[in-house]
N, C-alpha and C positions, 0 to 999 in steps of 0.2 A: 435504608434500601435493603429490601431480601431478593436473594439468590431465591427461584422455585424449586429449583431440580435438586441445589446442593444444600437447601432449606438452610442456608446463611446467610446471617447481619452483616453485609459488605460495607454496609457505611451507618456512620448514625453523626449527628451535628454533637456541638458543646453540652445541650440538654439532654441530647439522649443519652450520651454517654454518661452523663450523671445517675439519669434513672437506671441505665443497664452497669453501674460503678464500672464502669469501662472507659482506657485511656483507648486515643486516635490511632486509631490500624487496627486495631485488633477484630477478630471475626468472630461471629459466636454463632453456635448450632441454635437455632431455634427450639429445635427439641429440647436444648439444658435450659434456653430462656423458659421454655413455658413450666417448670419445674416450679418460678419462682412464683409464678402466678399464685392466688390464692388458693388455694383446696377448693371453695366453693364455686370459683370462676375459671376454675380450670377444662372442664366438659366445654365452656361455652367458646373457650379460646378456641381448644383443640377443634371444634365443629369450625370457629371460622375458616381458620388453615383450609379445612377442606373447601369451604366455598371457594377459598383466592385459588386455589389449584386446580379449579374449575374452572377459573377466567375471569368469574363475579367481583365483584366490588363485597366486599366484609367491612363490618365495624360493631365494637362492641364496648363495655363499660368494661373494666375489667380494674383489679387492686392488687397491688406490688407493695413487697418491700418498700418502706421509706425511709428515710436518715434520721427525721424529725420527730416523724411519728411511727406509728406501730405498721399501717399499711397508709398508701397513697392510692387515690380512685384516678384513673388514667380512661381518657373515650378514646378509643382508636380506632380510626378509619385506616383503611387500607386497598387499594387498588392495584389491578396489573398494568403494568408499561410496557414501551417495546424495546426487545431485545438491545441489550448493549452491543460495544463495541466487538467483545467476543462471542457474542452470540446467545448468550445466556437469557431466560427472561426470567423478567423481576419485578419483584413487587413495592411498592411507594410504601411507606407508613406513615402516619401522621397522629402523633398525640399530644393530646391535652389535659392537662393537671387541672380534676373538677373534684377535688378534695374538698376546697371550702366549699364550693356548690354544693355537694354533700351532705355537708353538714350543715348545711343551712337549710336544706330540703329536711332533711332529719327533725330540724328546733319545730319548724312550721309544723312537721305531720307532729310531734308532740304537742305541739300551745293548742292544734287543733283537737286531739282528743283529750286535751286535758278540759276543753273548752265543751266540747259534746259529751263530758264525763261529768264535767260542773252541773249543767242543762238538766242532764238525769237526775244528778244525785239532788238537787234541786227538786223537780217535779215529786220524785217519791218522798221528800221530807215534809214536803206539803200538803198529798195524799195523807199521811200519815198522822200529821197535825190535826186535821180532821178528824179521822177515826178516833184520836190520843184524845181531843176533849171530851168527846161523847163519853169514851171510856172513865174519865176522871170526874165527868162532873157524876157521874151516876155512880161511883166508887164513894165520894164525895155525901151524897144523898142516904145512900146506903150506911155511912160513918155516923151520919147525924137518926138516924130514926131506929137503930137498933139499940137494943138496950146495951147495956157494960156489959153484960153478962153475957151476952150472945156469942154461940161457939162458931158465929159463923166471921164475927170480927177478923178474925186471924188469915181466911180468904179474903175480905175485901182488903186489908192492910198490905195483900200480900198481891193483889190484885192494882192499887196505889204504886207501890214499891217499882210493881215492872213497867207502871204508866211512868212511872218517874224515869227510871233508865232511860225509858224508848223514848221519851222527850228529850235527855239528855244525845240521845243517839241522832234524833233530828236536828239537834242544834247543830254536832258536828257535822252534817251533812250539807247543812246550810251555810256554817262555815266554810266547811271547805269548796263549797261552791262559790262563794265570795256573795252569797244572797242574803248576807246578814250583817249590816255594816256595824264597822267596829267602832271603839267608841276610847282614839289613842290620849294620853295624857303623861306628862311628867310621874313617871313610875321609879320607884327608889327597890331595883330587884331585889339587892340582898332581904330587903324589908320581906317580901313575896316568898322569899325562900326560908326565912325565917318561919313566917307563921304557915308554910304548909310542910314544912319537915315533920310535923308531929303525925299530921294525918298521912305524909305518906309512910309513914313508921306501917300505921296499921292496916295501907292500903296494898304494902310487898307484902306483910306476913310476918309474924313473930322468929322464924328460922332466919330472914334477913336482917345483916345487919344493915341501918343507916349510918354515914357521915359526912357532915358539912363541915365545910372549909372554905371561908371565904378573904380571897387575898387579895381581890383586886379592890385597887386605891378611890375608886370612885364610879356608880354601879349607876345610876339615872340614865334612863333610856325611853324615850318617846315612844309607849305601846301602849295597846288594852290591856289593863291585869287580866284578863280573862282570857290572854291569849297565851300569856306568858307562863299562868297556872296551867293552860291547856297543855305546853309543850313539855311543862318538867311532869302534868302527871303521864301524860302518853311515854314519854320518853322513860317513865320512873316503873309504868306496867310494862313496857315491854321489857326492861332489864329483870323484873320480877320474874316473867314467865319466863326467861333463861335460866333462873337458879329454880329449879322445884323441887332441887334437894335443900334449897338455904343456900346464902352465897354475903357477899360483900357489895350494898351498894353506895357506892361515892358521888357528892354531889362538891363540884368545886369550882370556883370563878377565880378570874383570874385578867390583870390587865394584857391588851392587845391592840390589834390595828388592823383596817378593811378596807379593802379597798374604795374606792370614790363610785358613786353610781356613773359621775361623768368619765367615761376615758383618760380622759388630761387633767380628772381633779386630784387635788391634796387627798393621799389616804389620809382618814378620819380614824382620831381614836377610839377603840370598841371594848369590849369586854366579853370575854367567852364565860359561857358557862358550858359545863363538862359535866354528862352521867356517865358513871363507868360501874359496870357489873362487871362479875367473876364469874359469869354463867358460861355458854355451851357456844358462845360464838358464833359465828354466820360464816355459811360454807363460799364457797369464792365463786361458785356459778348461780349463788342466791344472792352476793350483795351487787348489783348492777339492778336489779329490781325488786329491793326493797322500799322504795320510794312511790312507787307506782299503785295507784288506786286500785284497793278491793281484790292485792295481793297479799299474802296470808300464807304461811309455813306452818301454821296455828292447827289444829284440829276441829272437824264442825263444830261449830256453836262456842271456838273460845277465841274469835277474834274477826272483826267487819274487815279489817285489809284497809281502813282510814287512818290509824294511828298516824304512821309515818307521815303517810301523803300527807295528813292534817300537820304535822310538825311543819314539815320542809315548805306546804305554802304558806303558812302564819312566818314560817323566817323571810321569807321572800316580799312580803306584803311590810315587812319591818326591813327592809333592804339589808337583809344578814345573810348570812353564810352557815352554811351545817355541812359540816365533815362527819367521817366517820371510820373509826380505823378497829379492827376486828379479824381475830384467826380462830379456828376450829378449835374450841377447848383452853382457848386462852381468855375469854370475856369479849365486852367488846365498850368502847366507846364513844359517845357520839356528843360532837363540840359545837355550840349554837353559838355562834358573832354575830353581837347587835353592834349596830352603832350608838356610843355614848350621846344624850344628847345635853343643850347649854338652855340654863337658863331665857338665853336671850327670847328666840322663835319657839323653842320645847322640839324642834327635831334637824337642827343641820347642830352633825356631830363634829366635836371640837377637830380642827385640824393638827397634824401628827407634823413637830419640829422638823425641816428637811437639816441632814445632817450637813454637816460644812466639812 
């Protein structure tokens, strides 16, 4: 209950007083309450006030301080009543903790443009598929009827070269639209990581160093190799292009545990694998959307903005997890958990001992 005139909290129940950290009796100036309010929802507070001082009926979304989390989303209606006992008129509050709502409205508008981001990048890899054969088969043609000696070999080879890329570039697009079904099998990683450590030797650059380390006790994991190659080489170019002066890159595996895709299942045991570069780091108002499609810190022409996106949904489509921990000038690195998978089915990962 607010006071209008002396613009004070006279009453609030067991809840509110949680939300305003406030014990029973205490009064509080409206004016110090809205302080708390968020910076960005503060105008919209301050306007209601005005409408209730008018007589109207107000309500608005507004975010506070939380205990739990960083802020809490509050809907608050608010009405005038008739004068109390002494005379004073006052205004009702009424609010509602729509935090999970929130964040649930939040997942949707994501799954949905991730979903109309698929759709696109989809359509264009297909446009492109077209154009890419015409191009190849007559590269192709051109390979076969020119002599050895022809000074013009070295454009069509070089003309093939860039067909090859931009089919490479479709595939990812296809991929990552989920338009290109994968093809998962009993895969032994360390094996994967073994025979691509040479080529990505040559794929960072002679100024990088590589090293493998592999210590986890048992590596079988139910994926596409080609998905698996995808994420350590995306993951393996982007640590590249942090170091452009030359740097340190680490690749390492190691035993773990993930959570159950069911709620209430057995964490299952996994296996992280780790790249970690010595490069330039990711600034803290970049990493919250480094994941996000066709975003890019890159300069034109040295980077699509699908790496990552491509990494994090191949871990999701292999029910894994990818962290990533990174400060300005410190490197940065970024940890893929799969789940181990058995013999038995080839993908429900061994269940993890509950301790006694």
């Amino acid at each position: 209950m607010v006071d209008v005139e002396q613009r004070t909290i006279t009453y609030a129940n067991s809840a509110a007083n949680i939300l305003l950290a406030a014990t029973p009796g205490d009064q509080f100036d409206v004016t110090a309450w809205l302080t708390r309010v968020h910076p960005e929802d503060r105008p919209l507070a301050e306007g209601q006030v005005e409408v209730l001082q008018r007589g109207q009926v107000a309500h608005a979304t507004l975010r506070i301080p939380g205990h739990d989390v960083e802020w809490r989303w509050l809907y608050v209606r608010a009405y005038p009543v008739t004068a109390d006992e002494s005379g004073a008129h006052c205004v009702s509050c009424v609010a509602a903790d729509v935090t999970a709502l929130r964040h649930a409205e939040e997942r949707l508008w994501h799954a949905q443009k991730m979903e109309a981001v698929g759709q696109f990048a989809s359509g264009i890899a297909h446009d492109f598929n077209n154009v890419l054969t015409v191009t190849i088969m007559a590269a192709e043609t051109l390979e076969t009827v020119l002599p050895e000696d022809s000074e013009a070999r070295p454009e069509v080879a070089a003309i093939r070269g860039a067909s090859d890329r931009a089919v490479q570039m479709t595939r990812q697009l296809l991929r990552f639209s989920r338009r290109e079904p994968a093809s998962p099998r009993l895969v032994p990683l360390h094996g994967i990581l073994r025979e691509l450590t040479p080529l990505l030797s040559r794929l960072v650059g002679p100024r990088i160093e590589c090293s493998l380390h592999l210590d986890a006790d048992a590596d079988t994991v139910f994926a596409d190799p080609t998905d698996l190659e995808q994420i350590l080489f995306n993951l393996s170019k982007n640590a590249a292009d942090a170091m452009p002066g030359g740097g340190r890159l680490s690749i390492t595996t190691s035993r773990s545990v993930i959570a159950s895709v069911d709620p209430e299942g057995t964490p299952r045991a996994a296996i992280t694998l780790r790249v970690q570069d010595t490069g330039s780091g990711i600034e803290a108002a970049t990493m919250p959307r480094i994941f996000e499609p066709f975003y890019t810190t890159k300069g034109r022409g040295r980077g699509t903005g699908l790496g990552l996106a491509t990494v994090q949904r191949i871990v999701q489509q292999h029910d894994g997890r990818i962290d990533v921990t990174s400060s300005p000038q410190m490197g940065t690195t970024f940890a893929v958990t799969l789940p181990l998978a058995t013999s038995v089915d080839g993908r429900t990962a061994g269940a993890v001992p509950t301790p006694h």
